[in-house]
C-alpha positions in Angstrom: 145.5 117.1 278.4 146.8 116.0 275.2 147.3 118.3 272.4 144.4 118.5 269.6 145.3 117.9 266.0 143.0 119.0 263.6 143.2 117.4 259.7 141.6 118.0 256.2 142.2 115.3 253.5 141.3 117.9 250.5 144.3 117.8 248.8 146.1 114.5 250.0 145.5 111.0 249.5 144.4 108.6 251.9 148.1 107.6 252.4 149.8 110.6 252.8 147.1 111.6 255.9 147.5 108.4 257.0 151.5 109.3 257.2 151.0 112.6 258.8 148.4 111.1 261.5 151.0 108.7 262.7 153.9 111.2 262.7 151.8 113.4 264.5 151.1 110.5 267.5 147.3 110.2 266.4 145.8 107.4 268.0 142.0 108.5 267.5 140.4 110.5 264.9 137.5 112.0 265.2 135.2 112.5 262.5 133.4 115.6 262.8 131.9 115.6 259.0 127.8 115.8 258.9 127.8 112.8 256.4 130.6 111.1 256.4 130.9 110.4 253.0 133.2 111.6 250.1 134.2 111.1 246.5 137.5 110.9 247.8 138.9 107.3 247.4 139.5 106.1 250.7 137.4 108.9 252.3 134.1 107.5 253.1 133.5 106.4 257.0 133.9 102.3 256.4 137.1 102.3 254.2 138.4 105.2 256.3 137.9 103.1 259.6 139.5 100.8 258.5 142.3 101.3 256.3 143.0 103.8 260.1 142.5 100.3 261.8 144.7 98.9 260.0 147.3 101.6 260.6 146.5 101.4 264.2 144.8 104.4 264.5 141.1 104.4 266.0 138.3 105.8 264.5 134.9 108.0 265.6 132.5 109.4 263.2 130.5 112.6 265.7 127.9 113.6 263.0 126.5 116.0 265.3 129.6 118.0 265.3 129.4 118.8 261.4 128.2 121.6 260.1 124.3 121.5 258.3 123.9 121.1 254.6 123.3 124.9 254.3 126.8 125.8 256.4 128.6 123.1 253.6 127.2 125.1 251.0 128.0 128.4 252.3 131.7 127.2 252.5 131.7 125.7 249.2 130.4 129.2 247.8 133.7 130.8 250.1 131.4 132.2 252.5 133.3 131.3 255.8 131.6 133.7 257.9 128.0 132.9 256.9 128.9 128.8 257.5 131.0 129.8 260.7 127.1 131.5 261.9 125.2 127.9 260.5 127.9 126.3 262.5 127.5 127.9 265.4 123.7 127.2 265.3 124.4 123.8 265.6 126.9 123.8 268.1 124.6 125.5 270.5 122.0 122.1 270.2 122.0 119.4 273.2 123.3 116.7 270.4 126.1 118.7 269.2 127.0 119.7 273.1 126.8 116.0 274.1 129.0 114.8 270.9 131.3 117.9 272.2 131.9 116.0 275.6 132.2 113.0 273.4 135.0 114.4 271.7 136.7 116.1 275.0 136.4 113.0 277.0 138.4 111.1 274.3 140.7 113.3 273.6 141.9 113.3 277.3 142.2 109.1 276.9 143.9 109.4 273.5 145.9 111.8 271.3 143.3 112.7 268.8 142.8 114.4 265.8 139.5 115.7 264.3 139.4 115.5 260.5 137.3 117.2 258.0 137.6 117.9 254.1 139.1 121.3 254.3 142.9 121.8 254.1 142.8 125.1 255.5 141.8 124.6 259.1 140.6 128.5 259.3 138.1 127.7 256.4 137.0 124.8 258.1 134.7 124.3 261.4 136.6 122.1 262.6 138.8 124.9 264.3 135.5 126.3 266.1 135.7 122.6 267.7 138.8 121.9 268.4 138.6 126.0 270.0 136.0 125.0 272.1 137.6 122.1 273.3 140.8 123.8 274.1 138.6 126.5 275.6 137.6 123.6 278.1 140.7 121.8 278.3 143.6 124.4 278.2 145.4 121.9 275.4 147.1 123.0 273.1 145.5 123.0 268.8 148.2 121.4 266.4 147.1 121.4 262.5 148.9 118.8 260.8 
């Protein structure tokens, strides 16, 4: 199994994540924001698939592995635990699970790396997925 990189864009622009995707070997990224939108430039699901096109990186938005309006708020407030406990709420529903074996399934055909806002991938749930994907998989979690 490949290894699974995880990402957050919070403090970089689009071009420096787009630099430390490809020097990391990323050829998919998985999306794993609720909405995939952001008053980032260059952030929002369209331009971000395909300025990664361009780049030659793919691009999958899996809503259903982002955390619920009231987990987003929580972590905005610096409340990890309490959006960790929305999070795993939705992780525990048949969408998120199937979107789950979305994301596995590709990461085994590509090196991937699932991206959220968050810099810190401990305040982020992205690490609860990319755990449970190497819980599955045995591969090793890389944070670039």
């Amino acid at each position: 199994m490949n290894p699974i990189a995880t990402i957050g864009y919070e403090r970089a622009p689009l071009e420096d994540v787009i630099a430390r995707l490809k020097e990391g070997g990323v050829e998919l990224v998985i999306d794993v924001r609720a909405v995939a939108a952001s008053r980032r430039a260059g952030f929002s699901k369209t331009i971000l698939a395909a300025s990664l096109d361009a780049a030659g990186v793919g691009y999958m938005h899996l809503r259903d592995l982002g955390t619920p309006k009231p987990g987003r708020e929580a972590a905005r407030k610096g409340h990890i635990e309490e959006m960790r406990a929305i999070f795993e709420t939705q992780l525990a529903t048949s969408a998120a699970q199937a979107a789950l074996e979305t994301a596995i399934y590709a990461a085994g055909e590509k090196r991937a790396c699932l991206l959220c806002f968050e810099n810190d991938p401990t305040c982020c749930h992205r690490l609860i997925v990319a755990d449970r994907m190497a819980e599955r998989t045995g591969a090793k979690i890389i944070h670039l």
